[in-house]
N, C-alpha and C positions, 0 to 999 in steps of 0.2 A: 925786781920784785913787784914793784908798782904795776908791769906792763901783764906781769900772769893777770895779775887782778884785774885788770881793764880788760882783757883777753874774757876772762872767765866770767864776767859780767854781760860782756857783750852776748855771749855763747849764750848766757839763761837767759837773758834777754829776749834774744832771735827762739828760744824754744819755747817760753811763753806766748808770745806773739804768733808762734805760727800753730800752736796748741789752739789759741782760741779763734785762728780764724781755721782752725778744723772744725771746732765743735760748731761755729755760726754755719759754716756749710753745712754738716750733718743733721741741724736743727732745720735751716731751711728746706732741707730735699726730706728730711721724714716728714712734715708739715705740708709738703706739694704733692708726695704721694698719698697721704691719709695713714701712713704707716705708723703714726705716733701714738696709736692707741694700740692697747695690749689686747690681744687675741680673746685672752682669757679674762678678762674684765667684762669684755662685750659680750662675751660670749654666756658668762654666770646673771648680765644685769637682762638681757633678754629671757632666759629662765628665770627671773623672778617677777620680770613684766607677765610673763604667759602665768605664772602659778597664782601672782595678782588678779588677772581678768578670769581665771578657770574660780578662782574663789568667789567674784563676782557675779561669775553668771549662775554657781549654786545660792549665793545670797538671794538672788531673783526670783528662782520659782518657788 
């Protein structure tokens, strides 16, 4: 009985372990490509940069 248990601890062990040097990999190569930022984020805060300065330049004249 004892030995399932050592068995089955090792097992979550090794899948923990290799779980998070997935995710350390994954974080590092979205981080080196620039891939970490979401499309649509960049995408919606530049449309409010341009409706900011189109607002601006009517406050002007």
């Amino acid at each position: 009985m004892n030995e399932i248990l050592k068995n089955t601890g090792l097992v979550s062990l090794m899948l923990v372990l290799l779980y998070s040097i997935k995710k350390i990999f994954d974080y590092c190569d979205l981080h080196s490509t620039d891939s970490y930022e979401d499309e649509n984020v960049s995408k919606a805060a530049e449309e409010f940069v341009q409706e900011i300065s189109r607002k601006g330049e009517k406050a002007d004249l």
